[in-house]
C-alpha positions, 0 to 999 in steps of 0.5 A, a space after each residue: 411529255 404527257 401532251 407528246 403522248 396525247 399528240 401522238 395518239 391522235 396524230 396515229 388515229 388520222 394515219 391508221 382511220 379514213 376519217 369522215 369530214 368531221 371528227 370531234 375530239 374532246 379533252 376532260 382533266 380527270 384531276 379537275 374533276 376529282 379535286 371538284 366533285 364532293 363525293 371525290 372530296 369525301 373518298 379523299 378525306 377516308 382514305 387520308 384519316 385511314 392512313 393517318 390510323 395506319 401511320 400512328 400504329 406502325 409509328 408505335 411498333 418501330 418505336 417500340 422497336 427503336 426502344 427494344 434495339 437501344 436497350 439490347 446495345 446498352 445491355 448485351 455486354 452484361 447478358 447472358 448468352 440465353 438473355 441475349 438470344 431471347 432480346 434478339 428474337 423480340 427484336 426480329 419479332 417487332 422487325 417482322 411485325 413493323 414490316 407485316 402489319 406495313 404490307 398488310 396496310 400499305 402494301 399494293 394490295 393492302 387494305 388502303 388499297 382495297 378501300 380506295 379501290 372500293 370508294 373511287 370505282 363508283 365514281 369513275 364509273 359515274 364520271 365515265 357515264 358523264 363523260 359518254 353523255 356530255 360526248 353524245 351531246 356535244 357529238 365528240 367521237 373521242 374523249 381523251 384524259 388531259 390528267 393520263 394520256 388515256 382514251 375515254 370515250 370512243 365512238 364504237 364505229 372507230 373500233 378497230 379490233 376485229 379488223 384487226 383480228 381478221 387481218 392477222 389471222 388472215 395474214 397467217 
């Protein structure tokens, strides 16, 4: 699928650009290079210990949750409406923190999320600035991820945006 993609991409670059004769495209595995760099390794082994924390804390709240539900359904018969009340909303309590402390942690903007953000952002700006200059070297005009079909690197001259804007607006 992913090459389908890739394929495609390039395929509409010849149809949408003249090209001149020589057009280089490269192709870096963006998953390589984070399994070989150290500091990826590194960021890597934070985030799992920091997850591992996060499970083993919310691993105590649901058990205590579990432990609160068993006790509540062998004891509900023999309580009193008000004792029966009270139990219930230290379960509801124990659900809403199990499911709070869940988004706070693991959630999309969570504090894994923010301290993988915080780890891995220099590092994809350090393996971009690689992959610019090694394409300068070698003169490849586009560099493309074999990982996620995304463009890397482009020479600015292909750079159609503005073409893009002049025409639409022009086509108004």
């Amino acid at each position: 699928m992913r090459i389908r993609v890739l394929a495609g991409v390039v395929v509409a670059f010849f149809c949408v650009v003249s090209l001149p004769a020589q057009v280089k495209i490269g192709v870096v595995d963006s998953e390589v290079i984070l399994q070989q760099l150290d500091e990826a390794k590194r960021a890597d082994q934070i985030l799992k210990e920091l997850e591992r924390k996060y499970r083993d804390s919310l691993q105590k709240i649901e058990q205590q949750y579990i432990a609160e539900m068993q006790k509540y359904e062998k004891q509900k018969g023999m309580m009193t409406e008000q004792a029966r009340q009270q139990m219930e909303q230290r379960i509801l309590a124990l659900r809403e923190q199990y499911l709070a402390f869940q988004q706070e942690k693991f959630g999309v903007t969570g504090e894994i999320a923010q301290k993988q953000q915080e780890l891995l952002q220099p590092i994809r700006e350090k393996i971009l600035q690689a992959i610019e200059a090694v394409a300068k070297a070698e003169k490849v005009n586009f560099v493309f991820d074999k990982a996620a079909p995304a463009l890397l690197y482009f020479e600015n001259k292909y750079n159609l945006t503005y073409k893009v804007l002049d025409y639409l607006q022009r086509s108004k």
